[in-house]
C-alpha positions as CSV (number, residue, x, y, z in Angstrom):
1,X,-3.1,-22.5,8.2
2,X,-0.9,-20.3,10.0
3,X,-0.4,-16.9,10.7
4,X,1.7,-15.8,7.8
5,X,-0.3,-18.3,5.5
6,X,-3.6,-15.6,6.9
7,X,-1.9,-12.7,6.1
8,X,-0.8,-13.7,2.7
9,X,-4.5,-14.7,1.9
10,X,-5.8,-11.1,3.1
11,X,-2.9,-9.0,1.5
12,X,-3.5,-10.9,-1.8
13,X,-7.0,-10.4,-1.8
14,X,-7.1,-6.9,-1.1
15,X,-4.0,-6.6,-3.7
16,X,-6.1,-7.9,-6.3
17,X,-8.3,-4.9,-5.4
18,X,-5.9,-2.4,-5.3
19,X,-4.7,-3.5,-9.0
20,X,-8.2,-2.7,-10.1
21,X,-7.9,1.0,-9.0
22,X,-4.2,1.4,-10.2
23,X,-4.8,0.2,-13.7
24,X,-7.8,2.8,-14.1
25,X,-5.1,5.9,-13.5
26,X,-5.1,7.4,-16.9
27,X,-1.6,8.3,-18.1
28,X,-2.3,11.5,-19.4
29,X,-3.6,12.4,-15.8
30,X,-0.4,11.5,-13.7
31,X,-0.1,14.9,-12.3
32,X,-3.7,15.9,-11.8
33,X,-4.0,16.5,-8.1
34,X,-8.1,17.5,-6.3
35,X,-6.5,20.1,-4.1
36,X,-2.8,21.8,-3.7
37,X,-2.6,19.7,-0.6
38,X,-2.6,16.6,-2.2
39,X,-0.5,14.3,-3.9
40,X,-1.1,14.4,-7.5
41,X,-3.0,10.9,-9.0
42,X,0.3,9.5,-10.0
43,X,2.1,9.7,-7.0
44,X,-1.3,8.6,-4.8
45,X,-1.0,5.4,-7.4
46,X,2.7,5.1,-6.9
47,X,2.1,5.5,-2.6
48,X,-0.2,2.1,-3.2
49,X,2.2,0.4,-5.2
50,X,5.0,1.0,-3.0
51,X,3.4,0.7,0.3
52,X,3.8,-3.4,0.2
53,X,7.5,-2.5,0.9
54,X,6.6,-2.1,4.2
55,X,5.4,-5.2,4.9
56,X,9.1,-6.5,4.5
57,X,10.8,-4.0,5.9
58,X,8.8,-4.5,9.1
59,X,9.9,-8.7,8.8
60,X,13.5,-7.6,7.9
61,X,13.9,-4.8,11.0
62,X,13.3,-4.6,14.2
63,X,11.6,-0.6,13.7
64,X,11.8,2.7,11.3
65,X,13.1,6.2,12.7
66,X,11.1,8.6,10.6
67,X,13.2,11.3,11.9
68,X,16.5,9.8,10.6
69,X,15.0,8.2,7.4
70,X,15.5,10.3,5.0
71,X,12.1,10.5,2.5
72,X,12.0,11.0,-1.5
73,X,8.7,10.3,-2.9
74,X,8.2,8.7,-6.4
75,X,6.6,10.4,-8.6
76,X,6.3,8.2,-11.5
77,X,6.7,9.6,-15.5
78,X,4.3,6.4,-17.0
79,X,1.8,4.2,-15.5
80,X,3.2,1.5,-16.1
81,X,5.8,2.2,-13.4
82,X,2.9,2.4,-10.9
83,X,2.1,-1.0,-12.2
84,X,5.3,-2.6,-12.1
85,X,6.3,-1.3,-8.7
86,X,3.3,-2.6,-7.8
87,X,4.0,-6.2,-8.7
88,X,7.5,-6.0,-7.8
89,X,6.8,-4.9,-4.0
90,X,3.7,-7.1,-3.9
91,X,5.6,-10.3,-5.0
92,X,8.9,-9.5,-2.3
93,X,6.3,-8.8,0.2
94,X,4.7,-12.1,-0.2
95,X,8.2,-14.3,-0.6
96,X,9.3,-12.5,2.7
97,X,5.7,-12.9,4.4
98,X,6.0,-16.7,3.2
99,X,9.0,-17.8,5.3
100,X,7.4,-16.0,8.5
101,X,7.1,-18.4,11.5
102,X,4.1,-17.4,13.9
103,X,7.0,-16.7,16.0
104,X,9.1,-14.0,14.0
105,X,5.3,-12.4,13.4
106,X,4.8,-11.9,17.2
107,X,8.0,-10.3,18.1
108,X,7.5,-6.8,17.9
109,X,8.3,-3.8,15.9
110,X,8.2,-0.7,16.7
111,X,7.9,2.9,14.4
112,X,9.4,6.2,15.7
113,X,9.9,9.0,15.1
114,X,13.1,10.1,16.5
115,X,12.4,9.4,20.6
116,X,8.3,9.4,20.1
117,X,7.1,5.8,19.7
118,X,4.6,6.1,17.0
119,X,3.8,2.2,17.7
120,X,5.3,-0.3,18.7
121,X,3.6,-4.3,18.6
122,X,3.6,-7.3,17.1
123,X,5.1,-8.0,13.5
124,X,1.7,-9.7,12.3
125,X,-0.7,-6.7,13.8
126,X,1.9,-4.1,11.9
127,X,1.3,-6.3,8.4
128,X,-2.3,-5.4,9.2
129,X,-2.4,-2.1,9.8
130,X,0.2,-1.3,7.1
131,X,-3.2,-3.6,4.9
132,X,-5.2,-1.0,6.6
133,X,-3.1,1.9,5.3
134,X,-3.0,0.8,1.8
135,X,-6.9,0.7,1.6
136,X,-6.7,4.1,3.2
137,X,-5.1,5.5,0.3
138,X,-7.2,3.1,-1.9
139,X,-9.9,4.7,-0.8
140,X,-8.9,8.7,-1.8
141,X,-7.6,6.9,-5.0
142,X,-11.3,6.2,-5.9
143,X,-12.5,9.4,-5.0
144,X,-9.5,11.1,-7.4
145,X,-10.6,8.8,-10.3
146,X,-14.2,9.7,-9.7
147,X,-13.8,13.4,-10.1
148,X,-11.8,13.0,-13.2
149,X,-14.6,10.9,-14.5
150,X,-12.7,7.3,-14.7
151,X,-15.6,4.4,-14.2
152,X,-14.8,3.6,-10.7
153,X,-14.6,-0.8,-10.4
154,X,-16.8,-2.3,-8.0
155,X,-14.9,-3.6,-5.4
156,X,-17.3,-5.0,-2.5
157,X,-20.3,-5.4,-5.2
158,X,-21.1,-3.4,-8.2
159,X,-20.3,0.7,-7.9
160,X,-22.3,3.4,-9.7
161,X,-20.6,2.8,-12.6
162,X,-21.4,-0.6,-13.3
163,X,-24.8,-0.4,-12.3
């Protein structure tokens, strides 16, 4: 198995995950946010689903200048855009990831913003950490659902609410 073959194996398992906590966002909820300071539930479920994205940007560039990029989140009107940007991402991600050579995943990439390296390393150890990233925001997505009272899914064993 090689390196891309890994990755692929990881990222679907953790996708499969991640599908559990983005089907529980309840449409009628999409703009409920905990705090001012966050994003509202919707556009935390719509972050997950797009975040895949950068797993093929980061095989199809050499970096990303955050200070020339320019950023519009997106905020979603129905859930079942979350769901099928989601797939959508999470399928190119995998095609991409899928003709990686353990070569092309060692050169590296780098992430800016404007002169300040952010990071710069290998292509397979940004796949991770962009992984990382998306159970990051996994993560607050289980807290959100929690305090709007949506059963939280087990996702390492059972959670409180399948007890």
């Amino acid at each position: 198995m090689n390196t891309a073959q890994r990755l692929i194996a990881e990222l679907q398992q953790e996708a499969s995950k991640n599908k559990l906590m983005l089907e529980r966002i309840p449409e009628s909820k999409l703009s409920w946010k905990p705090h001012e300071k966050s994003m509202s539930i919707g556009r935390l479920g719509m972050h997950i689903a797009e975040l895949p994205h950068w797993i093929s940007r980061s095989l199809t560039t050499d970096e990303y200048d955050m200070g020339t990029a320019a950023y519009n989140p997106n905020i979603p009107q129905t859930h079942a855009q979350i769901m099928a940007e989601f797939e959508s991402q999470l399928r190119k991600a995998i095609e991409i990831l899928n003709s990686a050579s353990d070569e092309s995943l060692a050169k590296s990439w780098k992430f800016r913003k404007g002169e300040r390296v952010i990071y710069d390393m290998p292509r397979a150890d940004v796949i991770r950490r962009q992984m990382n990233h998306i159970i990051h925001h996994r993560g607050q997505l289980s807290v959100f659902l929690r305090l709007i009272d949506v059963p939280v899914p087990g996702l390492f064993g059972p959670s409180a609410d399948e007890r």
